[in-house]
C-alpha positions as CSV (number, residue, x, y, z in Angstrom):
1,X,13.7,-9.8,-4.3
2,X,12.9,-10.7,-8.2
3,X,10.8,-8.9,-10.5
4,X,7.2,-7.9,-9.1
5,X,4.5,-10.6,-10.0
6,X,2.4,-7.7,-11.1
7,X,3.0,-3.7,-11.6
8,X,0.2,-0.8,-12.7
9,X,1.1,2.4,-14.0
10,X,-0.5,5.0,-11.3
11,X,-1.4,8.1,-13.1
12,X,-3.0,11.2,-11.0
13,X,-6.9,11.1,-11.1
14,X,-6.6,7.5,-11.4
15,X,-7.0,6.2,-8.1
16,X,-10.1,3.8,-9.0
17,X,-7.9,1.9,-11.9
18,X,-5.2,1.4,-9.0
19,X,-7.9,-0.1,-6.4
20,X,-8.9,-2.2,-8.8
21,X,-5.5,-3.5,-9.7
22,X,-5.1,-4.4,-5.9
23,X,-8.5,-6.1,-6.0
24,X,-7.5,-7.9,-9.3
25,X,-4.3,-9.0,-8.4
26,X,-4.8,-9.7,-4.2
27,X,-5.3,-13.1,-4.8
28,X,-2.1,-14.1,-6.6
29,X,-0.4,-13.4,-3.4
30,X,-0.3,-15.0,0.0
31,X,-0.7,-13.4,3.1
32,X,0.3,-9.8,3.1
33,X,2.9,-9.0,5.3
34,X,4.6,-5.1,4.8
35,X,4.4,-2.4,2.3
36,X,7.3,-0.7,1.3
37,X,7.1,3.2,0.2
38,X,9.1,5.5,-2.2
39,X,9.1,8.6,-3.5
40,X,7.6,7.3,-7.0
41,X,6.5,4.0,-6.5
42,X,5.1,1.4,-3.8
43,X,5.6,-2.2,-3.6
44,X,3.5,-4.6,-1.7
45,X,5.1,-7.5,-0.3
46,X,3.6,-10.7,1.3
47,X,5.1,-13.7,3.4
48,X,6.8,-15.2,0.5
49,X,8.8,-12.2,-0.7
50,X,6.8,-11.8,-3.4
51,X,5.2,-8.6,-4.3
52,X,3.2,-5.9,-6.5
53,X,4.6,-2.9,-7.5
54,X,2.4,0.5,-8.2
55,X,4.6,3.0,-10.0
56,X,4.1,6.9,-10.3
57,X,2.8,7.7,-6.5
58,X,4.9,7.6,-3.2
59,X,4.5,9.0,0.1
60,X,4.4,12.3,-0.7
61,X,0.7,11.8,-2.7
62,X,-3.1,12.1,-0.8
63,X,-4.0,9.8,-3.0
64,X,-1.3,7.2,-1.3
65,X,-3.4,7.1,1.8
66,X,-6.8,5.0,0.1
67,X,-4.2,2.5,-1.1
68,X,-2.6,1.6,2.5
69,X,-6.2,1.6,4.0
70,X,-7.1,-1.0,0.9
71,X,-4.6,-3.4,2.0
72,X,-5.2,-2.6,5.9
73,X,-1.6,-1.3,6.0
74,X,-0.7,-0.1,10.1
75,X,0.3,4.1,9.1
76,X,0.0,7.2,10.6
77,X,-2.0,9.3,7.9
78,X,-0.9,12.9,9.4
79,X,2.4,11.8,9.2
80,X,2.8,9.4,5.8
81,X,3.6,12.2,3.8
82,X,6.8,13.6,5.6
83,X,10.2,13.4,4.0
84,X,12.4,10.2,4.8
85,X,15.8,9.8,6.0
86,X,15.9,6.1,4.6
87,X,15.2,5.0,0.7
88,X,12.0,4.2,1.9
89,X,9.2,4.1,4.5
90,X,8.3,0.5,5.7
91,X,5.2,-0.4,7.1
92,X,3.5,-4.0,8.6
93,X,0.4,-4.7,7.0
94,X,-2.7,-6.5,8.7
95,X,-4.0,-3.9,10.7
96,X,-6.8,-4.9,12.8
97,X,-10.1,-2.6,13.9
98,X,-11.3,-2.9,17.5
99,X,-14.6,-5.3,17.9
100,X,-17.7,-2.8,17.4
101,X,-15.7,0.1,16.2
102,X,-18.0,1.2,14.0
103,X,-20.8,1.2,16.2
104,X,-22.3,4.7,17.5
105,X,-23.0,4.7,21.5
């Protein structure tokens, strides 16, 4: 992979200024396709190869876990933040919420 078509600078507490960088920058991307998850930083990657990087947070933050559900990333939240054996966690994006999930019976 080549350099990231965008980056942000996460800084703790700033959680709304890296929403809004994924909301800013979706649509220079094509379809979304896995998210890939270090210790510092987190790259987003879509069919093409290409990708975003966010810097400064990794799967050892809380604050990790709005960012995955932003980009309907397919995780386990009770377990994102356990250490890794591998350089980094890799997840499929494109999750997808059962018809009338949010409905109360």
């Amino acid at each position: 992979m080549g350099a990231p078509l965008a980056t942000h600078d996460f800084v703790p507490g700033g959680l709304d200024a890296a929403l809004e960088f994924l909301k800013r920058t979706r649509s220079e991307l094509r379809q979304l396709r896995k998210v890939r998850i270090w210790q510092d930083k987190l790259h987003i990657i879509d069919v093409n190869k290409d990708y975003f990087e966010v810097r400064g947070i990794g799967y050892a933050d809380t604050d990790v876990i709005p960012l995955l559900k932003n980009i309907n990333t397919a995780f386990n939240p009770a377990t994102i933040h356990n250490p890794a054996d591998a350089e980094y966690k890799e997840f499929d994006t494109g999750r997808r919420r059962p018809w009338a999930e949010d409905r109360v019976m």
